[in-house]
C-alpha positions in Angstrom: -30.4 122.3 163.9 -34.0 123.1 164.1 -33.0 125.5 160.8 -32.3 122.1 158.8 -34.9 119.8 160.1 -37.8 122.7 158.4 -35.8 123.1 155.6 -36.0 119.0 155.1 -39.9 119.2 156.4 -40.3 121.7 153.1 -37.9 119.4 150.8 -40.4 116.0 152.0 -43.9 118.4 151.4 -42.5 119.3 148.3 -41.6 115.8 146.7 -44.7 114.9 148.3 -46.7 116.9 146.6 -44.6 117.0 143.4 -45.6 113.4 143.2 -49.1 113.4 143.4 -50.4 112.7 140.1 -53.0 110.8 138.4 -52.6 107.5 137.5 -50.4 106.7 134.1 -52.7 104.9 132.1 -50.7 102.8 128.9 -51.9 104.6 125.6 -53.2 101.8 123.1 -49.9 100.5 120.5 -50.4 102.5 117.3 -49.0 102.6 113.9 -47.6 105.3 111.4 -50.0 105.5 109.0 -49.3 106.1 105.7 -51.6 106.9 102.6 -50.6 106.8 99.2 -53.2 107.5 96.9 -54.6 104.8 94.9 -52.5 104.2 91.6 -53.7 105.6 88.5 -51.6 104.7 85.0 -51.6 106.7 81.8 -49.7 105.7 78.8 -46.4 107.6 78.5 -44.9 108.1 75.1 -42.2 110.3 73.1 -40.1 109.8 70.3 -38.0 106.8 72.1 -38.6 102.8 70.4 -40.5 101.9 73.9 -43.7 103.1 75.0 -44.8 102.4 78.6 -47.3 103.3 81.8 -47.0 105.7 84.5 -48.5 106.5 87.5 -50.6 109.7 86.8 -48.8 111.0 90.4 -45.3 110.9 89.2 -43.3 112.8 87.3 -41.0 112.3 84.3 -38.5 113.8 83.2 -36.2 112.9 80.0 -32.9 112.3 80.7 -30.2 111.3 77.9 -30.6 109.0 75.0 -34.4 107.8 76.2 -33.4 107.4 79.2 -35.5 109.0 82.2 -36.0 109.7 85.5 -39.5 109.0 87.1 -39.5 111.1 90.6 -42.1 110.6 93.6 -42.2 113.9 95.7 -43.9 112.7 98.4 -42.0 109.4 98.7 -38.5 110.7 98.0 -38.3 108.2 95.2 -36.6 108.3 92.4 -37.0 105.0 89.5 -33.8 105.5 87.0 -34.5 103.9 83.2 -32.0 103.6 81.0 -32.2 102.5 77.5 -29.6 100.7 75.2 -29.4 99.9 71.7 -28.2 96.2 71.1 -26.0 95.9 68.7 -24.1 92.5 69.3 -23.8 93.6 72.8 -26.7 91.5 74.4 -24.3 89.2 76.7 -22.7 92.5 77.8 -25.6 94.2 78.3 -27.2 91.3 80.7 -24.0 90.9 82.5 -24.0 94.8 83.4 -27.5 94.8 84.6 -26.8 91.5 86.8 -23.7 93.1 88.0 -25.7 96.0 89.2 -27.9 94.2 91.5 -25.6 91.6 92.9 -23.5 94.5 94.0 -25.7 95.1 96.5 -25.1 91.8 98.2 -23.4 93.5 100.4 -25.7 95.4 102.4 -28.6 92.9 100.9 -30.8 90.4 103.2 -31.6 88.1 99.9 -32.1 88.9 96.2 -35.6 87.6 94.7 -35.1 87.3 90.7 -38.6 86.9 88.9 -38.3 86.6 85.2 -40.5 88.3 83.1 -41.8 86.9 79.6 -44.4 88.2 77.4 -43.7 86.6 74.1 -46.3 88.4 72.1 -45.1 91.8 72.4 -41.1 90.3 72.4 -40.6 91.8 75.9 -38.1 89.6 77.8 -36.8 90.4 81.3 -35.8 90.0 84.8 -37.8 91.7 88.2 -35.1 92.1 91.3 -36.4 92.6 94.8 -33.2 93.6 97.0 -34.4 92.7 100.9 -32.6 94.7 103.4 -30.5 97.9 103.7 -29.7 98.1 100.0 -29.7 101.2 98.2 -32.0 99.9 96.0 -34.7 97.9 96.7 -36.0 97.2 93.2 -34.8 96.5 89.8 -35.4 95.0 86.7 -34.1 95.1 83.2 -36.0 94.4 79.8 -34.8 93.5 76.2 -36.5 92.2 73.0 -33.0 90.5 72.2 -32.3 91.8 69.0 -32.5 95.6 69.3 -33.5 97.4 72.6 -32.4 96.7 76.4 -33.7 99.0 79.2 -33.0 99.0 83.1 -34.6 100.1 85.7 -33.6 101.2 89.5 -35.3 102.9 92.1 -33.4 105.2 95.0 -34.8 106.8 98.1 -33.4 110.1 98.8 -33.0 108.8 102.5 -30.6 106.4 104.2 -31.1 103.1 103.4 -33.1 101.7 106.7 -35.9 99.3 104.4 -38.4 99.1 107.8 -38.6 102.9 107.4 -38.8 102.9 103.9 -41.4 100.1 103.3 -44.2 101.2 102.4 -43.4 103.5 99.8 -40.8 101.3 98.5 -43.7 98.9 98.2 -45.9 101.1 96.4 -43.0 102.2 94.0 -41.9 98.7 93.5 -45.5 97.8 92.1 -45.1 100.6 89.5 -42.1 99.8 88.3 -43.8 95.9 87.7 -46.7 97.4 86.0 -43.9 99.8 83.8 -42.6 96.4 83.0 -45.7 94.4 82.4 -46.8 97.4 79.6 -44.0 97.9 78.1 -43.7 97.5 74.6 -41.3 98.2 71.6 -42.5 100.7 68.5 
């Protein structure tokens, strides 16, 4: 008997002592930080009937048919372009870009369409902001009606979680409005 009452008299010293601590003090609410350097565009040109800008920080790489691929390392980003001839196809052409947005309805919160129109250098288009756990967050497709249509789609190599994804989807999304603000036909 006297055997288990020390061995309890240990096992309360023990706890006790185990227990003494400081005080928890609550550390302060904080935020991931993220910082993406400040844009910088350069105009981007090849043989293709479109000229554009790019953030100096990404990188391009031609695809088929003028159509490219516009990576951001750091960001797992990529922005898809694709370019199309019209040739009596135009209706086609805007129902397949539609299409391609609204078939994220699924997994979107809302769709926010913003045309785009800048008569003097005949670029016509539509800007698509895809809220929620989309797979794409942004996209937008361009056309001078008679003779070129390009589209544009940006991925994340991650899942699709748009609170995690935020900011750099943010920061892509304004580089693919200022690709289709200068873009112009040759």
């Amino acid at each position: 008997m006297n055997h288990v009452l020390r061995l309890w008299t240990l096992l309360a010293c023990v706890l006790l002592f185990a227990g003494c601590k400081e005080d928890v003090i609550p550390k302060p609410a904080s935020h991931l930080r993220l910082d993406y350097p400040v844009a910088s565009y350069a105009n981007f040109e090849n043989n293709c009937p479109f000229t554009f800008e790019i953030n100096a920080s990404a990188i391009i790489k031609a695809e088929s048919d003028c159509g490219f691929a516009i990576t951001y390392p750091k960001m797992k980003a990529t922005i898809y372009l694709t370019y199309k001839p019209v040739t009596n196809n135009i209706n086609a052409l805007l129902r397949d870009a539609q299409k391609l947005t609204y078939e994220h309805v699924i997994k979107a919160d809302d769709i926010l369409e913003q045309p785009f129109l800048d008569p003097s250098k005949k670029v016509y288009g539509m800007f698509y902001q895809v809220g929620g756990n989309a797979a794409t967050n942004s996209q937008f497709y361009v056309t001078d009606s008679t003779k070129h249509f390009i589209t544009g789609s940006v991925y994340f190599y991650a899942k699709p979680n748009f609170d995690s994804i935020m900011p750099a989807a943010s920061y892509v999304k304004n580089d693919m409005q200022r690709l289709m603000e200068t873009l112009s036909w040759k």
